[in-house]
C-alpha positions as CSV (number, residue, x, y, z in Angstrom):
1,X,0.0,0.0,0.0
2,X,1.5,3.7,-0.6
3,X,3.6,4.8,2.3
4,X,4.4,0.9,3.5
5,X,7.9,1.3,2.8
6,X,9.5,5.0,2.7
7,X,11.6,6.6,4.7
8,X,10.2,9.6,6.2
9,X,12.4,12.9,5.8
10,X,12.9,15.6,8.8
11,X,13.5,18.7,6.9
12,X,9.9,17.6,4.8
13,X,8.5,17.4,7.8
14,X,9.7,20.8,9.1
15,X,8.6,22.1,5.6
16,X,5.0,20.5,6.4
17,X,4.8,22.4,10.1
18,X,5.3,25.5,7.7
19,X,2.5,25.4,5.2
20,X,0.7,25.5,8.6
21,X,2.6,28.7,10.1
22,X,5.3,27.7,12.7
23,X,3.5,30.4,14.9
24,X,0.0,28.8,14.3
25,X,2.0,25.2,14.9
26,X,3.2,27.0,18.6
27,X,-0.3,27.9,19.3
28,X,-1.8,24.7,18.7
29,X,1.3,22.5,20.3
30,X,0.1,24.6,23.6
31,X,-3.5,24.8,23.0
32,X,-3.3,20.3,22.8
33,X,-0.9,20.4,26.4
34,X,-3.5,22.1,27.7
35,X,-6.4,20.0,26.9
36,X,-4.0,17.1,27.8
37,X,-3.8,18.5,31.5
38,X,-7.4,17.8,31.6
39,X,-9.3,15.2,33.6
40,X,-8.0,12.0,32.3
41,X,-10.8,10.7,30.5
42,X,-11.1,14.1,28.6
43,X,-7.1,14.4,28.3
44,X,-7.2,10.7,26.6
45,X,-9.9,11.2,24.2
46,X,-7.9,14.9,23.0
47,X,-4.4,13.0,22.9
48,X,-6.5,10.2,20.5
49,X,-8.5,13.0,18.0
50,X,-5.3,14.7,18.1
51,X,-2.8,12.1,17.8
52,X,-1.3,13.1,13.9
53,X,-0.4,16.6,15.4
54,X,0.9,15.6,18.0
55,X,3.1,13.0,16.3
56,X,4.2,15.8,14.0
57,X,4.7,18.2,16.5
58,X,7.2,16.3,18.6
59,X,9.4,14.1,15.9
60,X,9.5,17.8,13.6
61,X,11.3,19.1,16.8
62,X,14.6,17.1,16.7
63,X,16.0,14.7,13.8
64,X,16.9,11.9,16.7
65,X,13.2,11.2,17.2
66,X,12.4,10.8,14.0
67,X,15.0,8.0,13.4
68,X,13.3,6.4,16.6
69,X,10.0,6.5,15.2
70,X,7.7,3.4,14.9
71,X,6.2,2.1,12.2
72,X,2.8,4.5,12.9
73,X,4.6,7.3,13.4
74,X,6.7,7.4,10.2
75,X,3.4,6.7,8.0
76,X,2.1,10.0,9.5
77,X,5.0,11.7,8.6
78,X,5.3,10.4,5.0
79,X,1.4,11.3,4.8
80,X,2.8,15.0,6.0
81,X,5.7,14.9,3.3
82,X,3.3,14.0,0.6
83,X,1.6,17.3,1.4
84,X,5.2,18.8,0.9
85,X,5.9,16.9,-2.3
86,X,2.0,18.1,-3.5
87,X,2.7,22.1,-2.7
88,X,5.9,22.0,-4.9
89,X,3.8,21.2,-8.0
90,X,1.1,24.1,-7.2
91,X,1.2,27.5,-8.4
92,X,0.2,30.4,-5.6
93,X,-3.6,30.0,-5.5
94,X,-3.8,26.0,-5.3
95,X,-0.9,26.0,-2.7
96,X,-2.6,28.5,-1.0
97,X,-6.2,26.4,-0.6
98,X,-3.8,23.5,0.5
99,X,-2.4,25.1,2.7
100,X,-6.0,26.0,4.4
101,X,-6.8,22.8,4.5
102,X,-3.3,22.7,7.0
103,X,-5.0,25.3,8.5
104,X,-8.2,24.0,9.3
105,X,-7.1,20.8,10.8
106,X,-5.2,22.8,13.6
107,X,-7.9,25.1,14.4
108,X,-10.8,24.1,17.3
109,X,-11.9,20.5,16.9
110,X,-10.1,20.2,13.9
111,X,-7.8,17.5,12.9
112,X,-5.6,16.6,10.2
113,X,-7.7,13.6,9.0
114,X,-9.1,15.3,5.7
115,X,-6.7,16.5,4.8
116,X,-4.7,13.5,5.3
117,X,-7.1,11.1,3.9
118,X,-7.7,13.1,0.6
119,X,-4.0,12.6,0.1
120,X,-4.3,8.8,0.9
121,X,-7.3,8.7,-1.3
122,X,-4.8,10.2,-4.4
123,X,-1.9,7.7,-3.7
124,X,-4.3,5.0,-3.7
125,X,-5.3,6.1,-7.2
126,X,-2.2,6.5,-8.2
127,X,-0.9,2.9,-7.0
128,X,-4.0,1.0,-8.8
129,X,-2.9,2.6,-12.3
130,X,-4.5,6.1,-12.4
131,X,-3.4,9.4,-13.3
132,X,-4.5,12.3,-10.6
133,X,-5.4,15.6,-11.0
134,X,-6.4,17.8,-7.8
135,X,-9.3,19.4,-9.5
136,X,-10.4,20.8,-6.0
137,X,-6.8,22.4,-5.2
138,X,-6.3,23.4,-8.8
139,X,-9.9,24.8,-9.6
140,X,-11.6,25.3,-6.7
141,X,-14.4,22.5,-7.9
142,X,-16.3,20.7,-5.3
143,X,-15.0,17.5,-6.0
144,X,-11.3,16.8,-4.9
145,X,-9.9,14.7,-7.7
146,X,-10.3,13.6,-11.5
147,X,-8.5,10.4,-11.8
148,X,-8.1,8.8,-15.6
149,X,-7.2,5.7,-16.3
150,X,-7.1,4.2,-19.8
151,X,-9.9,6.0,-21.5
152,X,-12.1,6.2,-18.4
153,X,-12.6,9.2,-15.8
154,X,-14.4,9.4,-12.2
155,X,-15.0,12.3,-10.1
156,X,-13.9,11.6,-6.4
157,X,-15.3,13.3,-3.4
158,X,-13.5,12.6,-0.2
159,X,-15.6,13.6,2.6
160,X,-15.3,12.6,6.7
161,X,-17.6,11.9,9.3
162,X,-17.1,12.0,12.8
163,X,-19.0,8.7,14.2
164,X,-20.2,10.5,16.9
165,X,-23.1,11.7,14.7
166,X,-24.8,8.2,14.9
167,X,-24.0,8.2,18.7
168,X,-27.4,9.3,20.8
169,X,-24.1,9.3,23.9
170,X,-21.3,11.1,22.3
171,X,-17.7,9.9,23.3
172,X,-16.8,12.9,24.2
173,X,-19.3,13.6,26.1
174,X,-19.1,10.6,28.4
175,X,-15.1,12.0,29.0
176,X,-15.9,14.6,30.4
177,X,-19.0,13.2,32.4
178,X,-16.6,10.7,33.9
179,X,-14.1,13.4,34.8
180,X,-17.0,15.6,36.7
181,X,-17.8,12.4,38.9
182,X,-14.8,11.0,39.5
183,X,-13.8,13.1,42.8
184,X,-17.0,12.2,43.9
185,X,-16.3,8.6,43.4
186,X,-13.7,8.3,44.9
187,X,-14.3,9.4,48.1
188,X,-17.4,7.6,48.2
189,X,-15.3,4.5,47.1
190,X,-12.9,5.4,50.6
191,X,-16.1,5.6,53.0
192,X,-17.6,1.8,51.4
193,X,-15.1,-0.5,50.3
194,X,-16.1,-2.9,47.5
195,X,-16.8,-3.5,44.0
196,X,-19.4,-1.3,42.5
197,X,-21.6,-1.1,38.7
198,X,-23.2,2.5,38.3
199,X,-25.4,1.4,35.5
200,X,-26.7,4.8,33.7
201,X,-29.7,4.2,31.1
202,X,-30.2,7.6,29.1
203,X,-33.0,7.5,27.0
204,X,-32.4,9.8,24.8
205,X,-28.9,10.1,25.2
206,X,-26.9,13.7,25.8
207,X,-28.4,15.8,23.0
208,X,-26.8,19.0,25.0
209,X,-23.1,19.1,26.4
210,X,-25.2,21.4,28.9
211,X,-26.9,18.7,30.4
212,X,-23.4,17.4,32.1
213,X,-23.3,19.5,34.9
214,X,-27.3,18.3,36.0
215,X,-26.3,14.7,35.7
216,X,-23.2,15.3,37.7
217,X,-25.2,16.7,40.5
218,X,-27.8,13.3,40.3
219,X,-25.4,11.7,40.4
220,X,-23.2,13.1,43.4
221,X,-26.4,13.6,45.0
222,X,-27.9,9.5,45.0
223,X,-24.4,9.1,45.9
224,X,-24.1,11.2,49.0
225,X,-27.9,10.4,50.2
226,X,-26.6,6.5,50.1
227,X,-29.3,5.5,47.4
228,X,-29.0,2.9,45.1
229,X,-31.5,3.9,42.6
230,X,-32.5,7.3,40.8
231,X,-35.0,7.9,38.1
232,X,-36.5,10.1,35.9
233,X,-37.8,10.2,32.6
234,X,-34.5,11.4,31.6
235,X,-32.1,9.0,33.1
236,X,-32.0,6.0,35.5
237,X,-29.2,5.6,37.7
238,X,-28.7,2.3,39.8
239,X,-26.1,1.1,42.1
240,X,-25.3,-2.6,42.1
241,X,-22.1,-4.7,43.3
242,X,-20.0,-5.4,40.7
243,X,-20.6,-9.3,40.0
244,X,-17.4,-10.2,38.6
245,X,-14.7,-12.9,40.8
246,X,-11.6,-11.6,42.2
247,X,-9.4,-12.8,39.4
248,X,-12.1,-11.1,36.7
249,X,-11.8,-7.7,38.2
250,X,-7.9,-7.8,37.7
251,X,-6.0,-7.2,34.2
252,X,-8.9,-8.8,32.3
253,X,-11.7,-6.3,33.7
254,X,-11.9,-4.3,30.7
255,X,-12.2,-7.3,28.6
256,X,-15.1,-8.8,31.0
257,X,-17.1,-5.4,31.3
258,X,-17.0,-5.1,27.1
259,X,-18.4,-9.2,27.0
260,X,-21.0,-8.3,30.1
261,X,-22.3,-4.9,28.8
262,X,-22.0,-4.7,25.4
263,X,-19.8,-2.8,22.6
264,X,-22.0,0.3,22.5
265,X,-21.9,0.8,26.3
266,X,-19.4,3.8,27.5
267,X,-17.3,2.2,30.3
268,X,-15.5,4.0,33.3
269,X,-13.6,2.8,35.7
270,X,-12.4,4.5,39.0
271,X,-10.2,2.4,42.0
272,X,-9.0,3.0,45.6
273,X,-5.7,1.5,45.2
274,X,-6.3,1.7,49.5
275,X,-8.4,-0.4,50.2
276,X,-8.4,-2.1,46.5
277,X,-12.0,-1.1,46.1
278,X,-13.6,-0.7,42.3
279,X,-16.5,1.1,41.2
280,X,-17.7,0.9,37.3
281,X,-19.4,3.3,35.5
282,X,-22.0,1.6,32.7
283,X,-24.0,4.3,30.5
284,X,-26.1,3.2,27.8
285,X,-28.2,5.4,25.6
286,X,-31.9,4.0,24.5
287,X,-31.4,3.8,21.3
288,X,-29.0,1.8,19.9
289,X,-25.7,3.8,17.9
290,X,-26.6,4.7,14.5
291,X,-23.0,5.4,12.3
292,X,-24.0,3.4,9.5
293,X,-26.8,5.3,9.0
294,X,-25.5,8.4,9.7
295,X,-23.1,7.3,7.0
296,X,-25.6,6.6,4.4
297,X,-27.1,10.1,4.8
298,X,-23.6,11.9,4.3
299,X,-23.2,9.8,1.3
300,X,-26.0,10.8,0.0
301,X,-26.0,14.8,1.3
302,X,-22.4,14.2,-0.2
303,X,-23.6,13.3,-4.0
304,X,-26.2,15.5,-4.4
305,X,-23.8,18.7,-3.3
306,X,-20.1,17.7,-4.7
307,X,-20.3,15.6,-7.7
308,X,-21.5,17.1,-11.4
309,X,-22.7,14.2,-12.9
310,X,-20.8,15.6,-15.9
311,X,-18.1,12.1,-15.1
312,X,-18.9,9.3,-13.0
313,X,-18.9,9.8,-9.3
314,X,-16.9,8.0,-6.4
315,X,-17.3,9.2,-2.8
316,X,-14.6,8.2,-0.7
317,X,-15.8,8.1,3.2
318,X,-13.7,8.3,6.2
319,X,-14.7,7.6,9.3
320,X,-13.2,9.0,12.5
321,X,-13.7,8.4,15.9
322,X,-14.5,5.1,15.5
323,X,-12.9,2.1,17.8
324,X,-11.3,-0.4,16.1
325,X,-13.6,-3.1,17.8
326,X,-16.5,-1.2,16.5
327,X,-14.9,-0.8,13.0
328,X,-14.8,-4.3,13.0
329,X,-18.0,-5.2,14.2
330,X,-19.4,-2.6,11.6
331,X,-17.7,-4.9,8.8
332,X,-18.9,-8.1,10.5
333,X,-22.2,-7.5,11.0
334,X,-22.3,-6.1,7.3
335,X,-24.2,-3.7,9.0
336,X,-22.5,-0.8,7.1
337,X,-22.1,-2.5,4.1
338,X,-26.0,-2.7,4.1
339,X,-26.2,0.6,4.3
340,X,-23.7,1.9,1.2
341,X,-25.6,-0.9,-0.8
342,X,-29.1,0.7,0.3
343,X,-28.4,3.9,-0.4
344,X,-26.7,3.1,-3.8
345,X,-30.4,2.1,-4.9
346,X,-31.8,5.6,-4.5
347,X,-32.5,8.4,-6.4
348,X,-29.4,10.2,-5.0
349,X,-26.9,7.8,-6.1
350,X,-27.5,8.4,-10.0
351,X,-23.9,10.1,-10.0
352,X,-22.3,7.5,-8.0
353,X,-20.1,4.4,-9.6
354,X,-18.4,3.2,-6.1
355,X,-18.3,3.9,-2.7
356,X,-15.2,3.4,-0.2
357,X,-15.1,3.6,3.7
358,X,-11.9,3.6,5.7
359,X,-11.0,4.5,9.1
360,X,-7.5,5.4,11.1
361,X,-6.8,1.7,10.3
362,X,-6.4,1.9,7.1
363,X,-5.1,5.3,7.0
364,X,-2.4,4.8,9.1
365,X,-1.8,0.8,8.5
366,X,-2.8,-0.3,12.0
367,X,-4.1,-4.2,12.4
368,X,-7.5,-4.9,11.8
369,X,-7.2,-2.9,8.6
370,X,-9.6,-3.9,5.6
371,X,-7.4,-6.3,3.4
372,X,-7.4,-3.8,0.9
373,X,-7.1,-0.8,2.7
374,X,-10.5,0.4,1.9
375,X,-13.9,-1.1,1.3
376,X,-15.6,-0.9,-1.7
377,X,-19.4,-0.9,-3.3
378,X,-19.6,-0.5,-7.1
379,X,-22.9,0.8,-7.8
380,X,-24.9,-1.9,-10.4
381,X,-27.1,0.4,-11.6
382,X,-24.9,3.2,-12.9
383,X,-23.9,3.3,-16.6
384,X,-19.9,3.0,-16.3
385,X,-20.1,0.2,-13.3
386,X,-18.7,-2.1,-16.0
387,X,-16.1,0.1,-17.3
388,X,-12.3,-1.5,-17.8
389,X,-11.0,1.5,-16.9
390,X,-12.4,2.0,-13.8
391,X,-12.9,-1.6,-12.4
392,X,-9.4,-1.3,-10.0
393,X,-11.2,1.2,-8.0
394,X,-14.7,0.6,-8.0
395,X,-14.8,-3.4,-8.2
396,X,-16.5,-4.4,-4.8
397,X,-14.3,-5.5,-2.2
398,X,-14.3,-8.9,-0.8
C-alpha cells in the first residue's frame, strides 16, 4: 500500500509544520498540552482525536526522534511529506487552498484527517494505475480529484464523518462526564469498600453538552444520600455490586465489562488503590448507535452537493472516531455495508459508480485494517459500473 515502505524525511516534515505557520504550529502545540492537562478521560480522548499533530509536532522538533520513530509514526509523517511533495507542483492559488486545509485541521476541533485522507485517497489512485489531478486544489471544484485511467474518468469526493453523529451518547461527552464524577467517586469508594456497577440508562442520550453538569449533581447527589437507585424520565441511575470474581476484576476487567455490557456501552472505571476497592461506571443510551446510517445520509447529502454528474462519481468516506472493535464489528455484522448498498439504490446515487469507507486503520496501516485498505461498493445500476478503466477502484471489495 503507498507509504508501507519509505523513509520519512525531517526537513519535509519541518517544511510540512510550515505550510501551517510555525506560529500557528506554537499555538496549537500549547492549546493540545493544555487539553491534555485535563481530567483524564477528557485528556485521553484529545491526545487520541489529536494524535497526527501531535506526532508531527514532537518528531519535527529534533531529527533523533524521528530516526526512533515506529512504524505508525513514520506513516504519518510520510502522509505530512506527501503534502510537501503536493505544494511543490502548485502554483500560488492551489498552494494556498492546500495550505488552508493545513489550517483548518489545527484550528478548534479540527484534525488533520481530511486533509490527510484526501492525500491517501490520491496515492491510492495512483498505485491502482491512475493518473490524478487535484481538481479541488487546482480549480476550486467541489469534487477533490479527476482520476483517468485508460480511457475512463471518475469524479472523487472525499468527505469525513465523525462517528459521533450516529451516537445518541457522544464519546466525548461521556469524558468529560466521567471526569465531573470522578472526585465524587472516589471518596465515596474510601467511605464503602467494595466493588461497584453504576449502570446509567439515558433514553435519549446527551443531545446538550449542557446537560453534564445536572447529571453530575444526580449523580453526586444519589451518591451522598446513600441510594442505590435514581429515576426520571430522563435518566436511570442504579447502584449494584460489581458481579465479577476476584481474578475477573484484575487485568482482564476491561475485557469482561465489554463481554458483560455490550460494545455500545461507555465504560469507566475509577479504583482506591487503599483499600483495593472498584467502582464501574455503565451508560447506555436508548437507542442503539446509528454510524452506518448516519453514513448513508452523508453519502447521499455528499452526491447530491459535490459531484457534477458531468463524469462518474466515487465518494470516498472516512470515518473517524470510530474504535477499532466497533470498525470491526461494523464490517462483521455487514451492518455498514447494508447501508452503502441501500443507499446506492436511491435516487441520490444516480452520480455515483463506487463507494469506499476507511477508518484510522487503514489510514495509518494499523491491524485490523480492511485487506485492501479500503472497502468498496460498485454501484450496479450506474452506466460505467462495467467500465475496464475503472474496475481497480470501483470493483466491490471482498
Amino acid at each position: 500500500m503507498p507509504f508501507a515502505d519509505a523513509a520519512p524525511d525531517h526537513q519535509a516534515l519541518r517544511a510540512f509544520l510550515a505550510l501551517g505557520g510555525v506560529g500557528r504550529w506554537q499555538l496549537r502545540a500549547r492549546e493540545l498540552s493544555d487539553r491534555l492537562r485535563a481530567g483524564a478521560h477528557s485528556a485521553r480522548a484529545a491526545q487520541q482525536r489529536h494524535a497526527l499533530e501531535l506526532v508531527l509536532a514532537r518528531l519535527a522538533g529534533k531529527a533523533e526522534a524521528l530516526a526512533s520513530a515506529g512504524r505508525t509514526e513514520r506513516r504519518v509523517c510520510l502522509l505530512a511529506q506527501e503534502a510537501v511533495r503536493l505544494s511543490a507542483t502548485l502554483d500560488d492559488g492551489p498552494a494556498r487552498r492546500l495550505r488552508a486545509l493545513v489550517e483548518r485541521g489545527l484550528e478548534g476541533e479540527g484534525n488533520l484527517v481530511p486533509l490527510f485522507h484526501l492525500l491517501r485517497t490520491a496515492a491510492l489512485f495512483r498505485a491502482r494505475g491512475f493518473e490524478v489531478r487535484h481538481d479541488g486544489l487546482l480549480h476550486g471544484t467541489a469534487h477533490d480529484l479527476m482520476v483517468r485511467r485508460e480511457h475512463a474518468l471518475a469524479e472523487v469526493a472525499c468527505e469525513t464523518l465523525s462517528a459521533e453523529e450516529g451516537r445518541p451518547l457522544h464519546k466525548g461527552d461521556w469524558a468529560a462526564l466521567v471526569d465531573m464524577v470522578n472526585p465524587e467517586l472516589q471518596t465515596w469508594l474510601a467511605a464503602h469498600p467494595g466493588r461497584y456497577v453504576l449502570k446509567m440508562t439515558l433514553p435519549d442520550g446527551i443531545a446538550d453538552p449542557a446537560r453534564l453538569p445536572e447529571l453530575h449533581r444526580r449523580i453526586a447527589g444519589m451518591l451522598a444520600a446513600q441510594k442505590r437507585q435514581d429515576s426520571a424520565a430522563d435518566c436511570i441511575l442504579k447502584l449494584d455490586p460489581l458481579a465479577l470474581a476476584g481474578a475477573q476484576a484484575g487485568a482482564a476487567l476491561p475485557a469482561r465489562l465489554r463481554a458483560q455490557f455490550g460494545q455500545e456501552a461507555h465504560l469507566a472505571v475509577t479504583g482506591d488503590a487503599a483499600s483495593g476497592s472498584v467502582m464501574v461506571m455503565a451508560a447506555r443510551a436508548g437507542r442503539e448507535n446509528e454510524v452506518s446510517a448516519a453514513a448513508a445520509r452523508r453519502l447521499s447529502d455528499t452526491a447530491q452537493a459535490r459531484l457534477s454528474g458531468r463524469q462518474p462519481g466515487i465518494l470516498a468516506l472516512f470515518l473517524e472516531d470510530l474504535e477499532p472493535a466497533e470498525w470491526h464489528g461494523l464490517r462483521a455484522s455487514l451492518e455498514l455495508e447494508g447501508a452503502c448498498r441501500r443507499f446506492l439504490t436511491t435516487p441520490e446515487a444516480r452520480r455515483v459508480v463506487a463507494v469506499t469507507c476507511a477508518t484510522r486503520q487503514e489510514l495509518l496501516g494499523l491491524p485490523g485494517a480492511a485487506p485492501e485498505g479500503e472497502l468498496r461498493f460498485r454501484n450496479p445500476a450506474h452506466p460505467a459500473a462495467r467500465s475496464p478503466g475503472l474496475e481497480p477502484a470501483i470493483a466491490s471489495s471482498l
